[in-house]
C-alpha positions as a printed NumPy array, in Angstrom:
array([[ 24.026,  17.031, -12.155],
       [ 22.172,  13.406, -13.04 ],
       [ 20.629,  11.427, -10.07 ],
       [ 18.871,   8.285, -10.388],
       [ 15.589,   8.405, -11.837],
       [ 12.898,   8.546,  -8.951],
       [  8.877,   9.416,  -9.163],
       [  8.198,  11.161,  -6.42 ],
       [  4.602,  11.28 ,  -6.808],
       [  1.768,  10.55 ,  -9.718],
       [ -0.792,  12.501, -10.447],
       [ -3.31 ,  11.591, -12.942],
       [ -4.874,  14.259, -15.082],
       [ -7.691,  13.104, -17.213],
       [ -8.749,  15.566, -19.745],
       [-11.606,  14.581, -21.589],
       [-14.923,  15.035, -21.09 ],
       [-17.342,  11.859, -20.573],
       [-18.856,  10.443, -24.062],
       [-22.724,  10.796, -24.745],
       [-24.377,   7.935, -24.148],
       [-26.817,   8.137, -27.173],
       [-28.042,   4.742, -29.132],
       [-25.676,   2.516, -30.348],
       [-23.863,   3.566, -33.815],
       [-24.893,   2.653, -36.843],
       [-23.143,  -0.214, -38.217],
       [-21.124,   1.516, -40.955],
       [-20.183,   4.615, -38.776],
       [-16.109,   5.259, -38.63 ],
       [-14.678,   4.125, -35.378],
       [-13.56 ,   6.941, -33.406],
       [ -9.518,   7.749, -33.045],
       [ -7.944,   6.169, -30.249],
       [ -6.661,   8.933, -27.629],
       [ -2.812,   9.124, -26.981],
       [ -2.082,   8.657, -23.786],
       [  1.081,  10.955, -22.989],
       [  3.322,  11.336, -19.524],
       [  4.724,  14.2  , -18.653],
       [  6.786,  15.177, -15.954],
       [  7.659,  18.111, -13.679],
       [  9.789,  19.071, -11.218],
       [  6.832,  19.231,  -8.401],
       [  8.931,  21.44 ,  -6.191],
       [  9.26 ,  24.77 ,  -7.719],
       [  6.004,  27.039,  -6.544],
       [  3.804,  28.518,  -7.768],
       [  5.107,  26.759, -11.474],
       [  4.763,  23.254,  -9.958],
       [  4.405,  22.035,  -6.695],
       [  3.199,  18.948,  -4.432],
       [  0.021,  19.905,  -2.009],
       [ -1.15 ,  18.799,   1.478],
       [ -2.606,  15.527,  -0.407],
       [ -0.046,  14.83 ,  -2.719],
       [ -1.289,  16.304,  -5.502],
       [  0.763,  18.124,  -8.04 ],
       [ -0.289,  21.764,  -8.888],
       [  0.886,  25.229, -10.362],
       [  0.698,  26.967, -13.093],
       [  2.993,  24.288, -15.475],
       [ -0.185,  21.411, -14.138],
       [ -2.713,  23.812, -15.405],
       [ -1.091,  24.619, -18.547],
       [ -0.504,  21.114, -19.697],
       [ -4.137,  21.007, -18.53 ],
       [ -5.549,  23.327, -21.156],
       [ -3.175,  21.812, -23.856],
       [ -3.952,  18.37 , -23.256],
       [ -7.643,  18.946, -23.514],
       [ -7.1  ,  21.311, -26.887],
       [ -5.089,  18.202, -27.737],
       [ -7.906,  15.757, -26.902],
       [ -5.235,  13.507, -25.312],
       [ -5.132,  11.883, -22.277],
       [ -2.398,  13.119, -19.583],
       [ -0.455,  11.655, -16.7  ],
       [  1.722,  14.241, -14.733],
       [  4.719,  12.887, -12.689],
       [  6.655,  14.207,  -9.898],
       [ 10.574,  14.143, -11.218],
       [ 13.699,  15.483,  -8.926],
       [ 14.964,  18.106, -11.33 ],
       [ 18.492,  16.903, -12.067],
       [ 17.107,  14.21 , -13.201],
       [ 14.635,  15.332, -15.581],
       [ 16.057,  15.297, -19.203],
       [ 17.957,  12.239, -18.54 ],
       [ 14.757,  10.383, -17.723],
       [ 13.316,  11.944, -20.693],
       [ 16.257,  10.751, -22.775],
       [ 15.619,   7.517, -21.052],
       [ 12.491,   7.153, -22.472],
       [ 10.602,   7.61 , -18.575],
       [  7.983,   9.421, -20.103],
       [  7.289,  11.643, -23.133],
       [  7.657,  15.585, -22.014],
       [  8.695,  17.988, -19.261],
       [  6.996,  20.796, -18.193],
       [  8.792,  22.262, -15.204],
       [  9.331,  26.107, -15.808],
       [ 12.395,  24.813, -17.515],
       [ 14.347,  27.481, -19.756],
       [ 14.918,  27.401, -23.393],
       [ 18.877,  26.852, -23.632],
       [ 21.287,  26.169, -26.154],
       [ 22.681,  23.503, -23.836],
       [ 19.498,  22.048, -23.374],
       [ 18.343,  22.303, -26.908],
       [ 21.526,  20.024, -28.033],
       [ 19.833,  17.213, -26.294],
       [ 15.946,  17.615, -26.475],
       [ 13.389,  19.807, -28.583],
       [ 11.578,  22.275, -27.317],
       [  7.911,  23.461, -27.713],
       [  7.127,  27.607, -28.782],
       [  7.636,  29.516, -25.455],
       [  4.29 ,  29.493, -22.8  ],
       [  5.694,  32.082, -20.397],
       [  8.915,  34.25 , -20.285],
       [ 10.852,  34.592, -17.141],
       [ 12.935,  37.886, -15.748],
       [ 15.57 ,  37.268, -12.797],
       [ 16.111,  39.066,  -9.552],
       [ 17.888,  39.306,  -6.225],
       [ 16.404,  38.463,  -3.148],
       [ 17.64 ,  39.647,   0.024],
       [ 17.036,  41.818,   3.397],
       [ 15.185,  44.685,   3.485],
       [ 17.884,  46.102,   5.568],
       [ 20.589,  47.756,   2.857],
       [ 22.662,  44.858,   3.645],
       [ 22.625,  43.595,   0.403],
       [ 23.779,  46.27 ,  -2.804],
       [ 23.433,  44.473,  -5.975],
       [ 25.617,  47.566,  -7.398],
       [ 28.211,  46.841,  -5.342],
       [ 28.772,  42.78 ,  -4.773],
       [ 31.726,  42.286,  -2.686],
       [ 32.353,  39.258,   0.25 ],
       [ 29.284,  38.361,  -0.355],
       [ 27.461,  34.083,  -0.125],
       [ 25.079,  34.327,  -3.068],
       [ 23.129,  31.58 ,  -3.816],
       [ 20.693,  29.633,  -6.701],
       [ 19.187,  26.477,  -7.666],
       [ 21.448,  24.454,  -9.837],
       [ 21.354,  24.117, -13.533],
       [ 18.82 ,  27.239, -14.441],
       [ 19.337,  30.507, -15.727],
       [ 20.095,  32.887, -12.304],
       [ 22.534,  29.943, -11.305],
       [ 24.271,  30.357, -14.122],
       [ 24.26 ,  34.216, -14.234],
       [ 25.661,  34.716, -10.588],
       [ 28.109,  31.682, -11.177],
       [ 29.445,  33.124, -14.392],
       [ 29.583,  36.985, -13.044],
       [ 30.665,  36.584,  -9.071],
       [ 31.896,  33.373,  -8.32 ],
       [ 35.485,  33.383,  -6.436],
       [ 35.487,  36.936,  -7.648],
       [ 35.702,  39.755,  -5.542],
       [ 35.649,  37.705,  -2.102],
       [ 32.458,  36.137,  -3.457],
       [ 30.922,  32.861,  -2.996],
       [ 28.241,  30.993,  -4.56 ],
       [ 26.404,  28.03 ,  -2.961],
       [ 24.019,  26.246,  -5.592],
       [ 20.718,  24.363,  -4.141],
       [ 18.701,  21.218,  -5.398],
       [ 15.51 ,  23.71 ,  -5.127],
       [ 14.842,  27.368,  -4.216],
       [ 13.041,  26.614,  -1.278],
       [ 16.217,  25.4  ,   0.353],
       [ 17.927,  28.159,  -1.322],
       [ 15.309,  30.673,   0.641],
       [ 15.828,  28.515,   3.471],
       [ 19.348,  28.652,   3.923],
       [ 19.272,  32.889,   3.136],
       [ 16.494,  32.854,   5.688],
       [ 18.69 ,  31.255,   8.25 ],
       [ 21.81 ,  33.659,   7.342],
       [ 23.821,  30.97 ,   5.332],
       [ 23.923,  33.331,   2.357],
       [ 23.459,  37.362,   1.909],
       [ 20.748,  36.798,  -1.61 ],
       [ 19.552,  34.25 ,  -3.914],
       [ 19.572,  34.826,  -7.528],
       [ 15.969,  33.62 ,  -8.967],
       [ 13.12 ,  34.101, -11.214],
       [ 10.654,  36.687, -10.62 ],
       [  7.607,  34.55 , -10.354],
       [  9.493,  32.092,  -7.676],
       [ 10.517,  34.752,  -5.827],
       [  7.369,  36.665,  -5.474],
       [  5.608,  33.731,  -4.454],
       [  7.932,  32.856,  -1.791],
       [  7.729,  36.754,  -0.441],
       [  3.879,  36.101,   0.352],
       [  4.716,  33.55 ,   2.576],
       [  4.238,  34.774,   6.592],
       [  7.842,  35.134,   8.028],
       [  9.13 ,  36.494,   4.841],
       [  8.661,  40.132,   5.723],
       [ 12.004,  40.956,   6.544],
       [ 13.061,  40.319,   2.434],
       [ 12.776,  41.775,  -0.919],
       [ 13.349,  41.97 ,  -4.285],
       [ 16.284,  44.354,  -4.069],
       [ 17.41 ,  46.487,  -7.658],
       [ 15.823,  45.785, -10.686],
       [ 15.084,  42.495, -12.317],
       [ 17.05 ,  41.374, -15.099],
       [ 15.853,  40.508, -18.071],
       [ 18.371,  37.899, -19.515],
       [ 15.961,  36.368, -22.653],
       [ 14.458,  33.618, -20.602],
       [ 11.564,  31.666, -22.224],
       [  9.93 ,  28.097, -20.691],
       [  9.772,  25.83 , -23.358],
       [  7.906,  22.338, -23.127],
       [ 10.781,  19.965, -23.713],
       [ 10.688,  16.546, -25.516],
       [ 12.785,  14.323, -27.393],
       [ 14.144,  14.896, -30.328],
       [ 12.264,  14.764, -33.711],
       [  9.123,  13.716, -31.358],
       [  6.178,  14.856, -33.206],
       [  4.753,  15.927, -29.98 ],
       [  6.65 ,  19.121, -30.816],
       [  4.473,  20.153, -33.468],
       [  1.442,  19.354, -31.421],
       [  2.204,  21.079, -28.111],
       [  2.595,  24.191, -30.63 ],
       [ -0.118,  24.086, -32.443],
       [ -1.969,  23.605, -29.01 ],
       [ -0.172,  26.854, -27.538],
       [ -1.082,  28.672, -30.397],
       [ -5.025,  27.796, -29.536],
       [ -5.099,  28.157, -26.108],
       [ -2.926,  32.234, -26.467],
       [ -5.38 ,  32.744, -29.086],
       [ -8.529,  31.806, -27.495],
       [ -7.128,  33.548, -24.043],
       [ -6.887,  30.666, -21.722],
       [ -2.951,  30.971, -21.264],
       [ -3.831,  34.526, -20.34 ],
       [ -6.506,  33.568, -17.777],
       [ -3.804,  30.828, -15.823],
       [ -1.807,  33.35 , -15.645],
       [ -3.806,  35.369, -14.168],
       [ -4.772,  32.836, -11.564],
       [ -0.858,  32.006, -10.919],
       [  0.652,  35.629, -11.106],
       [ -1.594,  38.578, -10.327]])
């Protein structure tokens, strides 16, 4: 699942605060460090994580965590908009230097790239009609549906595919996967709690709803960058500041509750 590298759009995040303008240094004062300029992209598409408003700006809760980190990092940040197939190969293709994009912490994934300590841990449910339609107890004929390459696609895929007079249709995004269950292409959409949520407080979403309980299948969002990038060790020690000094908690609070 590789497409062609495209930036869909930039958003510039500039983290630093503006330097005092006091008298000129002294003479034998040490210059100050240079700030690392780092890219980092996201998938832009994938509310309330990331996503592209009204103006083109990219938002969500991944934008405002690399927000606090990049600040505790004293570096200067660029976010870019990345379709998601696409975004470890650009990363491998040296596009830019990390992904933040609610992205899971795989064994699959982590043969290819590095990932930072975990800034938020996922569960997965169904979505479906309110109706009874839908039994997630008893999954027979059924269309089920995901996005591609994450976690819940590969949990329905693995468990219900051509089994049982099942089908499963995978999407580029959940929004088209919502779209398409909206518009009675598929009976429920496998999907992260936090995605799914969001899309129920949409108006016209009334007839849905998280149906059974969620499953909680280990899922942890990692920052991802090359490997043996030392950006590793300073996206963790920059997690590490921002859980202990309660910011994480606070976005997300803002995102979630």
């Amino acid at each position: 699942m590789i497409k062609p590298f495209a930036l869909l759009s930039v958003a510039a995040v500039t983290l630093v605060g503006c330097a005092k303008q006091d008298a000129p240094a002294a003479a034998d004062a040490a210059p100050a460090a240079e700030q690392r300029n780092i890219v980092i992209a996201t998938e832009a598409a994938y509310p309330p994580f990331n996503d592209t408003d009204a103006n083109g700006n990219i938002v969500g809760f991944d934008v405002d965590v690399m927000n606090a980190l990049c600040a505790e990092m004293n570096a200067k940040c660029q976010i870019v908009a990345q379709d998601w197939d696409g975004l470890i190969p650009s990363l491998l293709a040296n596009k830019y230097d990390a992904i933040i994009a609610g992205m899971s912490i795989t064994p699959e994934r982590q043969a290819q790239v590095d990932f930072s300590d975990s800034y938020f841990s996922n569960t997965i449910v169904w979505l479906a009609k309110n109706d009874g339609s839908f039994d997630p107890n008893n999954i027979t004929n059924k269309t089920l549906a995901s996005q591609r390459s994450t976690t819940g696609a590969a949990y329905i895929s693995e468990r219900f595919d051509d089994k049982d007079g099942n089908r499963v249709n995978l999407y580029d995004t959940y929004t088209n996967a919502y779209l398409d269950m909206k518009s009675g292409r598929s009976d429920a959409v496998m999907a992260e709690k936090v995605s799914a949520s969001d899309w129920l407080k949409q108006p016209g979403n009334e007839a849905f709803g998280l149906i059974g309980d969620e499953i909680d299948n280990n899922d942890n969002l990692g920052i991802a960058v090359r490997k043996g990038d030392s950006l590793k060790a300073d996206f963790d020690a920059a997690l590490a500041a921002i859980k202990a000094n309660g910011k994480l908690a606070e976005i997300e609070k803002a995102h979630f509750q």
